[in-house]
Backbone as CSV, one residue per row, in Angstrom:
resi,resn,N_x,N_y,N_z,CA_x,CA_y,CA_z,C_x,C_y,C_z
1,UNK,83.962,5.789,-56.970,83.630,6.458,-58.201,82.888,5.567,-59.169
2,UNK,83.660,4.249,-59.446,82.840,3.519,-60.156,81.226,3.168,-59.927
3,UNK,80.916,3.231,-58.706,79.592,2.990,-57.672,78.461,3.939,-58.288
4,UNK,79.284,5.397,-58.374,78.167,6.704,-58.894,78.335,6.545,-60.164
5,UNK,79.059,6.139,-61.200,79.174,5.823,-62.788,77.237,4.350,-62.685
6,UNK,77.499,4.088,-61.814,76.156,2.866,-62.111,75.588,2.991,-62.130
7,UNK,75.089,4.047,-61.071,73.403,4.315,-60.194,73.471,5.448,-61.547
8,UNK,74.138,6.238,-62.376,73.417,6.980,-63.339,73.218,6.368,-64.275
9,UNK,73.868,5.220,-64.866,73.900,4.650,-65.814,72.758,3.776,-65.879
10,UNK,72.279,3.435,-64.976,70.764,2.627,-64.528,69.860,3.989,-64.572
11,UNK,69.811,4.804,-64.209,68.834,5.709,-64.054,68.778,6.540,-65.645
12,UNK,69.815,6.242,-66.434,70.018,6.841,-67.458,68.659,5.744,-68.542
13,UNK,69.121,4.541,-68.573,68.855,3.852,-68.956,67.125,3.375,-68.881
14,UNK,67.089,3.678,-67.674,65.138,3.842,-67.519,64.733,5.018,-68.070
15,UNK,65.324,5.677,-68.889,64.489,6.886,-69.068,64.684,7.369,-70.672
16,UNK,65.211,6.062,-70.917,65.752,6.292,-72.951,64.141,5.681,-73.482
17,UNK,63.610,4.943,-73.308,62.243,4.582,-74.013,61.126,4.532,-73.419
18,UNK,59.554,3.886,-73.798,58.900,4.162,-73.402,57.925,2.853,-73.294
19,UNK,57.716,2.758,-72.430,56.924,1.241,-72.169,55.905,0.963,-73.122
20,UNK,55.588,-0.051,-73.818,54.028,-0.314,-74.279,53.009,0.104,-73.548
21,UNK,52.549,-0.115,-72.481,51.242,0.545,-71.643,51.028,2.238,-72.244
22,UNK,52.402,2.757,-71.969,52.359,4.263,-72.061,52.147,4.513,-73.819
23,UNK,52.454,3.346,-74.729,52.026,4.145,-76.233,50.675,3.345,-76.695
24,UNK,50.012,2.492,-75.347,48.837,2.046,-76.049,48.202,3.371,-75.501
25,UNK,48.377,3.566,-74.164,47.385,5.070,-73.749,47.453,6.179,-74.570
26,UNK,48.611,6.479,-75.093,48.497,7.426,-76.117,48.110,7.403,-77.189
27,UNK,47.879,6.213,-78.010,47.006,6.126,-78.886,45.229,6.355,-78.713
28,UNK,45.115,5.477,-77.346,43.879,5.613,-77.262,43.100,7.290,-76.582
29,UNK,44.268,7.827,-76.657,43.883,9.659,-76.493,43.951,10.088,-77.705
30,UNK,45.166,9.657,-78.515,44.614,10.680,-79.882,43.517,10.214,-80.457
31,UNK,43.314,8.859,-80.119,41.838,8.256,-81.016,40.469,8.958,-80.443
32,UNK,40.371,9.036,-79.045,39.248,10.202,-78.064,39.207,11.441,-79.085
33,UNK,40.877,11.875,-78.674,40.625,13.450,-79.540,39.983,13.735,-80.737
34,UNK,40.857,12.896,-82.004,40.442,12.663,-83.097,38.675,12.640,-83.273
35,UNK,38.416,11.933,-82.413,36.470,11.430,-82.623,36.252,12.614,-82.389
36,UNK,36.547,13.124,-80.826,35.852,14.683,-80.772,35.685,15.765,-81.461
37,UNK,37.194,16.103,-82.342,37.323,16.976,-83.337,36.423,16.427,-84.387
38,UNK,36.508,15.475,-85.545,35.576,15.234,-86.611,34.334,15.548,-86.017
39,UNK,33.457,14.622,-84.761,32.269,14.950,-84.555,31.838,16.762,-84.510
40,UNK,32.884,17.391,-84.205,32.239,19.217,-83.701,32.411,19.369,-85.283
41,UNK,33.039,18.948,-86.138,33.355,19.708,-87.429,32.314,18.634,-87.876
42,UNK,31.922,17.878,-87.745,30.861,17.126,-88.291,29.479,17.595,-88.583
43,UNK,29.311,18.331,-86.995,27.900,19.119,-86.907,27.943,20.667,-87.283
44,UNK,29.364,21.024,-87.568,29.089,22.228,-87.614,28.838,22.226,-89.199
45,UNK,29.433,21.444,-89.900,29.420,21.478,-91.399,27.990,21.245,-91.740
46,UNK,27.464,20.050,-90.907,25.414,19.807,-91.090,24.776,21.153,-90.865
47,UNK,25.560,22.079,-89.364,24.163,22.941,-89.363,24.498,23.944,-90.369
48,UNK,25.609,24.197,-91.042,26.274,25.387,-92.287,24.946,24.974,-93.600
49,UNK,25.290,23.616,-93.422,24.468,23.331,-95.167,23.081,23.239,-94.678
50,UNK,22.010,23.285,-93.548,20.556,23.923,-93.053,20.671,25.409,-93.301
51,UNK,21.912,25.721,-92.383,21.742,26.945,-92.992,21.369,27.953,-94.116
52,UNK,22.722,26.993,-94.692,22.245,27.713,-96.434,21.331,27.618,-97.399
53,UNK,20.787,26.060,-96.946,19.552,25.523,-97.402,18.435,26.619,-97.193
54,UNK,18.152,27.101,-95.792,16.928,27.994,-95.033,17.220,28.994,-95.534
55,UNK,18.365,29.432,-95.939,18.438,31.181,-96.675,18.248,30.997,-98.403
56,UNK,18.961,29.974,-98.949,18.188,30.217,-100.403,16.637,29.822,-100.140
57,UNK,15.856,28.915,-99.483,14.436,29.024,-99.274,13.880,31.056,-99.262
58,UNK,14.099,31.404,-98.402,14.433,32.224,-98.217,14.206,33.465,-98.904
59,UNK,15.259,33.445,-99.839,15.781,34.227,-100.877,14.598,33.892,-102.009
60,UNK,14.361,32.590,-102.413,13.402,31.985,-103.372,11.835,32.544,-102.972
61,UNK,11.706,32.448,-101.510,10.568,33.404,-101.410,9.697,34.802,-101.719
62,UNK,11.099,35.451,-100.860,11.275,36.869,-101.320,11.406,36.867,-102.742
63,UNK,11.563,36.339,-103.231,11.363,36.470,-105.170,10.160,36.416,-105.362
64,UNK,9.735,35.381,-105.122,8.643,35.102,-105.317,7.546,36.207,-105.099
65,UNK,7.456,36.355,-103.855,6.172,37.702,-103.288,6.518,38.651,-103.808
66,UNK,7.942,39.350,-104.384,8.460,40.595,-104.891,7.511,40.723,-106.455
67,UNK,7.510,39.491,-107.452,7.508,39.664,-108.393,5.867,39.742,-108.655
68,UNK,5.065,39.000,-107.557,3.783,38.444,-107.554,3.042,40.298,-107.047
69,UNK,3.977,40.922,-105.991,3.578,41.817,-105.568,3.353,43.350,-106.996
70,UNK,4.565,43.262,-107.501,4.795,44.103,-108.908,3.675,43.500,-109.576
71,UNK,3.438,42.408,-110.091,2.701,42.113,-110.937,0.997,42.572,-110.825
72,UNK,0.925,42.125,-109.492,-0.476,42.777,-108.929,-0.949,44.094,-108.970
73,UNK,0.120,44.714,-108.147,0.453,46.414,-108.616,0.115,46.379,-110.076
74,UNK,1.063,46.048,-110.714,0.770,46.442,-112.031,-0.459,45.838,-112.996
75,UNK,-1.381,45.309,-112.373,-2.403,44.845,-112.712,-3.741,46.016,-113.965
76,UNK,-4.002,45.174,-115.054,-4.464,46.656,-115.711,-5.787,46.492,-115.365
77,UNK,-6.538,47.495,-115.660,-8.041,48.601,-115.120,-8.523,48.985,-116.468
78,UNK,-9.739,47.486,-116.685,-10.625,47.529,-117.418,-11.433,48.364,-117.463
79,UNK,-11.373,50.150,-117.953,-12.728,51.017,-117.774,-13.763,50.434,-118.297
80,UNK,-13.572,49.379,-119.865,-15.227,49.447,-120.435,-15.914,48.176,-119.959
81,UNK,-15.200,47.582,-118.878,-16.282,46.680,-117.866,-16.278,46.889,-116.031
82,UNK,-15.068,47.812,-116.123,-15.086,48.545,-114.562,-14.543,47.105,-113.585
83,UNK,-13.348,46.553,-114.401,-13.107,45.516,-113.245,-11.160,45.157,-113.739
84,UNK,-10.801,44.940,-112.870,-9.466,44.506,-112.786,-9.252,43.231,-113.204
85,UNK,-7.742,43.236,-114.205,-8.251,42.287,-115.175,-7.130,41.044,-114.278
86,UNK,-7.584,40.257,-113.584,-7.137,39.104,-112.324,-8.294,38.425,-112.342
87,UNK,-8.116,37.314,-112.623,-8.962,36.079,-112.138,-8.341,34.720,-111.206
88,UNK,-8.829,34.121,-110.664,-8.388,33.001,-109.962,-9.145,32.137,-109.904
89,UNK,-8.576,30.791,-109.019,-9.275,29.790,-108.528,-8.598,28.387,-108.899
90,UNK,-9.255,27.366,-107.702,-8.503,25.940,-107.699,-7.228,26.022,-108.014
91,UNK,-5.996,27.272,-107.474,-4.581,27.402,-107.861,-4.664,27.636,-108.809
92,UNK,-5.012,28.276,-109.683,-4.705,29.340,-111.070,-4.911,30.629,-110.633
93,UNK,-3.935,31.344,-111.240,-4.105,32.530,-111.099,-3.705,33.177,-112.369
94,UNK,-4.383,34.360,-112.909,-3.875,35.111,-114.512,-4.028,36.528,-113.705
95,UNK,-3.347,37.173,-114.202,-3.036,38.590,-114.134,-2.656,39.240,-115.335
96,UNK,-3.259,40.057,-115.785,-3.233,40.922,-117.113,-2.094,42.214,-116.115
97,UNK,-0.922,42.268,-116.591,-0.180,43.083,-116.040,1.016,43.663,-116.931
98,UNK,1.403,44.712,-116.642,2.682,45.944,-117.211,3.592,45.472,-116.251
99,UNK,3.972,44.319,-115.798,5.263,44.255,-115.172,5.439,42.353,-115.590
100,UNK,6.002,42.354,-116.797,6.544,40.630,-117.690,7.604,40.740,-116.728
101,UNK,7.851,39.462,-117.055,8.717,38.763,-116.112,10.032,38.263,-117.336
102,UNK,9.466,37.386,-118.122,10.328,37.069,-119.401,10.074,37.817,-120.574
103,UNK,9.117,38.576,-120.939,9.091,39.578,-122.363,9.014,41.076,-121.495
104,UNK,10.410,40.954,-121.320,10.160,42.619,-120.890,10.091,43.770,-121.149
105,UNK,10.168,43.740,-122.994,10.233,44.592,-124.076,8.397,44.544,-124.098
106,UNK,7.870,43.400,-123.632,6.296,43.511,-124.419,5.251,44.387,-123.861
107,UNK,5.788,45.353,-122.224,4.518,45.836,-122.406,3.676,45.631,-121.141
108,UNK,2.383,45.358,-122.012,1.618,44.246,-120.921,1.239,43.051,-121.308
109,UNK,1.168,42.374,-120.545,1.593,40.399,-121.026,0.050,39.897,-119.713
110,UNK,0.104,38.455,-120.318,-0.987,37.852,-119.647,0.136,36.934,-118.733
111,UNK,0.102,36.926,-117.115,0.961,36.180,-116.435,0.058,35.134,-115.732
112,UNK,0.235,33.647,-116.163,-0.242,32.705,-115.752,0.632,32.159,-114.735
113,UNK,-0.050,31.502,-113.326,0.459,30.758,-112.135,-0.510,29.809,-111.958
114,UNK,0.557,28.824,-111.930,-0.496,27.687,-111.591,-0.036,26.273,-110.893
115,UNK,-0.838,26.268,-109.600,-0.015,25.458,-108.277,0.046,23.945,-109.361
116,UNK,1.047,22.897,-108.669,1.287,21.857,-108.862,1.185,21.004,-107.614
117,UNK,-0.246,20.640,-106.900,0.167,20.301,-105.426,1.084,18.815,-105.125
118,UNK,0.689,18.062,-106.284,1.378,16.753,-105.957,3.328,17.351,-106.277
119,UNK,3.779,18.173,-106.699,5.052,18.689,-106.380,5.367,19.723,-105.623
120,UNK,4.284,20.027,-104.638,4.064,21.755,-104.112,4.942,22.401,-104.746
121,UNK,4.980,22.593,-106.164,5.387,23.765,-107.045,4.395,24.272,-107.523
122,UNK,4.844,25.824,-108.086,4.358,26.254,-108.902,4.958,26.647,-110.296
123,UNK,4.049,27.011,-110.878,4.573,27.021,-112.645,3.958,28.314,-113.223
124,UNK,4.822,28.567,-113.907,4.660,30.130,-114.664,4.436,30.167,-116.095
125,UNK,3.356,30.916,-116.534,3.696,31.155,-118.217,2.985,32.803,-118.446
126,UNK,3.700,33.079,-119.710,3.445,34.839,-119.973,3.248,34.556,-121.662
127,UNK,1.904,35.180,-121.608,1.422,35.500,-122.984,1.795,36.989,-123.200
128,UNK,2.529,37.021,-124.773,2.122,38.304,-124.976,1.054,39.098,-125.632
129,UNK,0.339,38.321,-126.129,-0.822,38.715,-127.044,-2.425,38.339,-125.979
130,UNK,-2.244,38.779,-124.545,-3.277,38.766,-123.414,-4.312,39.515,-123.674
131,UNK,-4.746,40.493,-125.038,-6.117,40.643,-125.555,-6.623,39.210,-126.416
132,UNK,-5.960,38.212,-126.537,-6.945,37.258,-127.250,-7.415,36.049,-126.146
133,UNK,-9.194,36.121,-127.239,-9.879,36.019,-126.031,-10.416,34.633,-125.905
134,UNK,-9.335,33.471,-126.483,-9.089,32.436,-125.715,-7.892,32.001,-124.052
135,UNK,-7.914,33.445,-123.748,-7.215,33.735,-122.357,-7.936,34.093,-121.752
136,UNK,-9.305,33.688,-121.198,-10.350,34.112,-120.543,-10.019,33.281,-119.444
137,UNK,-11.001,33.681,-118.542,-11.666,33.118,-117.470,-11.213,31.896,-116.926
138,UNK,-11.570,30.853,-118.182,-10.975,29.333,-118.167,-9.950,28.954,-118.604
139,UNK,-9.260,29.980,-119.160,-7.513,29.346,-119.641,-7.074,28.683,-118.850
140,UNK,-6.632,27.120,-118.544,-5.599,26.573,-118.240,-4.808,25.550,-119.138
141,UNK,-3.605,26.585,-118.970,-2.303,26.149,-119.782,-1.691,24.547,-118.989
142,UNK,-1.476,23.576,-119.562,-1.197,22.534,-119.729,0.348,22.988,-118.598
143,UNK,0.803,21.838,-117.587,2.007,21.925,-116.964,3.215,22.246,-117.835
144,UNK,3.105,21.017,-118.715,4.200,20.896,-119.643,4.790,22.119,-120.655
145,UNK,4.136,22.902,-120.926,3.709,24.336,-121.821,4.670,25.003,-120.716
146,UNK,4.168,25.458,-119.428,4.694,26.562,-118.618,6.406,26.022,-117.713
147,UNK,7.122,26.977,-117.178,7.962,26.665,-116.769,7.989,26.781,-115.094
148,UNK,8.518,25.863,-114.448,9.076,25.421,-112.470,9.025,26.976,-112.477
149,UNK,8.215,27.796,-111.390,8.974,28.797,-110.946,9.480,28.662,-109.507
150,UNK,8.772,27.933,-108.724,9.136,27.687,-107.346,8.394,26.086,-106.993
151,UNK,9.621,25.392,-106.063,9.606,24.711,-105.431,10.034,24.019,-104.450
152,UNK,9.489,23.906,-103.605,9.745,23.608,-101.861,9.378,22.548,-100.918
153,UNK,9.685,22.619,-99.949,9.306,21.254,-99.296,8.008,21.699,-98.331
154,UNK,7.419,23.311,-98.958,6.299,23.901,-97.605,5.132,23.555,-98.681
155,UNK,4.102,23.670,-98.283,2.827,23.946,-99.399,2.235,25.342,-99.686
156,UNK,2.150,25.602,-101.509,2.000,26.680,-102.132,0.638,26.753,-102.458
157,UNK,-0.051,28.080,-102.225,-1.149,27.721,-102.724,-1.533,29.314,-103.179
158,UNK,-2.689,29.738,-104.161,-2.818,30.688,-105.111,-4.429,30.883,-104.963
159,UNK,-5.008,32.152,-104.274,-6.416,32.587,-105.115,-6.180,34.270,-104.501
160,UNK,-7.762,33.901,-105.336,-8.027,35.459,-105.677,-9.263,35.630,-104.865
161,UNK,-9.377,36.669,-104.203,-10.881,36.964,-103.970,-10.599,38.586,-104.693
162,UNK,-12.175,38.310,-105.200,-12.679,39.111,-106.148,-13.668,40.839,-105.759
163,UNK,-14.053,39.834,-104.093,-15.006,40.991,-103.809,-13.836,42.004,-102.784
164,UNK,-12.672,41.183,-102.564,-11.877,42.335,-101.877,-11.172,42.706,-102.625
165,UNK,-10.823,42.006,-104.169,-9.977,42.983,-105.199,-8.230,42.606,-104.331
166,UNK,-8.230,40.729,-103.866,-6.992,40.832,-103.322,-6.368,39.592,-103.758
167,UNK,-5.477,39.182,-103.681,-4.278,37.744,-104.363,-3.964,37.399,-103.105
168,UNK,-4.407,36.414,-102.918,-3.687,35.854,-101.444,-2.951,34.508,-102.269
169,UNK,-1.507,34.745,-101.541,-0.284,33.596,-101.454,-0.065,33.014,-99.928
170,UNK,-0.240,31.981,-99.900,-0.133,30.788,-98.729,1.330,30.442,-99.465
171,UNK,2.578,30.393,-98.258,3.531,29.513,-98.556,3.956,29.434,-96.874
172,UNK,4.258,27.921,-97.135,4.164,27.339,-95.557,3.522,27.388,-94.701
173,UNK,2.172,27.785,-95.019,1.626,28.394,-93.321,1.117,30.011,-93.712
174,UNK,1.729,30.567,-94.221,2.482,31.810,-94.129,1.380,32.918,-95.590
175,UNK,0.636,33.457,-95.169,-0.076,34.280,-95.648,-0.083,35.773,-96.046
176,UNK,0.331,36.127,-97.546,0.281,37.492,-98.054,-0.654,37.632,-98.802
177,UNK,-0.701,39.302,-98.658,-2.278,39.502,-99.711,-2.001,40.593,-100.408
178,UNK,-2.039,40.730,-101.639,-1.374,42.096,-102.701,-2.695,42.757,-102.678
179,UNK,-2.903,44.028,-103.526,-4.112,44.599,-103.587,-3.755,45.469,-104.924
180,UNK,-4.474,45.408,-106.008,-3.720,45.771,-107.134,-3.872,47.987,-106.878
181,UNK,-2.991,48.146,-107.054,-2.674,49.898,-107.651,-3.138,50.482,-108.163
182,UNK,-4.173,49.655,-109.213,-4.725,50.359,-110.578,-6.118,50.789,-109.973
183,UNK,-7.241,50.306,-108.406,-8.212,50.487,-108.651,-8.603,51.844,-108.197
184,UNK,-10.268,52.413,-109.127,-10.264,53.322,-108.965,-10.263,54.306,-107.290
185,UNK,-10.315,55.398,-107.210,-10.618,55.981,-106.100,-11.717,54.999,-105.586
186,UNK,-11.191,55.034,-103.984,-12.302,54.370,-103.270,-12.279,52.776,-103.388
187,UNK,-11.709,52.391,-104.662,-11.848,50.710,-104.680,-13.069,50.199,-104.951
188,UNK,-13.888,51.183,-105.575,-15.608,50.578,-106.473,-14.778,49.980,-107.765
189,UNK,-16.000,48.938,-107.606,-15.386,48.073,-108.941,-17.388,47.688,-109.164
190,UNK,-17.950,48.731,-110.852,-19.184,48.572,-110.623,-19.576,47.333,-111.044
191,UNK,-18.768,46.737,-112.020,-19.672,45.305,-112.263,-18.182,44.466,-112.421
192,UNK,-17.999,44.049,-111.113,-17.029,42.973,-110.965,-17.112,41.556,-111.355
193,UNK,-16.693,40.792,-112.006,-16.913,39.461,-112.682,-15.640,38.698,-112.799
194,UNK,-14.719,38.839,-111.964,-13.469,37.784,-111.655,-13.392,36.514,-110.978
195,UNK,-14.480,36.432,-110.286,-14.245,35.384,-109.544,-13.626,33.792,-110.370
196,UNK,-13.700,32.858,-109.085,-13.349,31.414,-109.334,-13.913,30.905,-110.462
197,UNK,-13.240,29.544,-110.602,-13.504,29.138,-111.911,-15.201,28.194,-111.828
């Protein structure tokens, strides 16, 4: 009897702790695991904030063409010179338009855009008094005067052609063309005089 009291008491006894070898290996598994988990939550958190980055881009766009598109639309129709009152060139753009952006009580307002290429931004300003006729042709409003409306890491760029009566916006690559609402039947414009500066 005493004989079988030993052989368990030895077998008991190998099996109360746990060798060093066996808790360096287990460290060096939770340390594997550990890396693996941070690294997947690592990248998933990088591609979340591209993500959200590429959708307010995005979103900032679609503003952009929405408001540029209204504005064009709403572009006014000079009968006593027979021409649409939009001029452009070298990234300026003015639009005499019924759709303000910041005086939205005023009406129709003079809406100035005007690229910034060394920040590929652009910059916004709205006159409300766009019958006076130091807002011609050559108005350009000083950076500092107008306010950031968009800026990105793509390149922005702004004209007008005159003989198609169209606003082309370049952003990234990426090419739209408004066509203003106001012109007459047919799109005759008899003595057109918008062009570049």
């Amino acid at each position: 009897m005493t004989g079988g009291k030993r052989s368990v008491s030895k077998t008991g006894r190998g099996q109360q702790g746990i060798t060093l070898f066996e808790l360096l290996i287990a460290v060096v598994l939770l340390g594997m695991v550990s890396t693996m988990i941070y690294s997947v939550l690592n990248v998933g958190i990088a591609f979340s904030a591209r993500g959200g980055k590429h959708l307010e881009r995005l979103s900032r766009e679609k503003n952009l063409l929405s408001l540029l598109r209204r504005q064009v639309n709403g572009a006014w129709y000079d009968l006593r010179f027979g021409k649409v009152e939009i001029t452009g060139g070298d990234g300026v753009l003015r639009i005499v338009t019924r759709q303000p952006l910041l005086h939205r009580t005023a009406g129709t307002v003079l809406a100035v855009y005007r690229v910034n290429a060394a920040e590929q931004a652009l910059y916004y300003l709205e006159k409300k008094d766009y019958f006076n006729t130091e807002y011609g042709e050559k108005y350009l409003p000083e950076f500092s005067e107008m306010e950031k409306m968009y800026s990105a890491d793509q390149p922005v760029a702004l004209a007008y052609e005159p003989e198609k009566n169209r606003v082309i916006v370049s952003l990234g690559g990426e090419e739209f063309a408004f066509v203003p609402k106001c012109l007459p039947p047919g799109g005759a414009t008899p003595s057109f005089s918008g062009g570049g500066q």
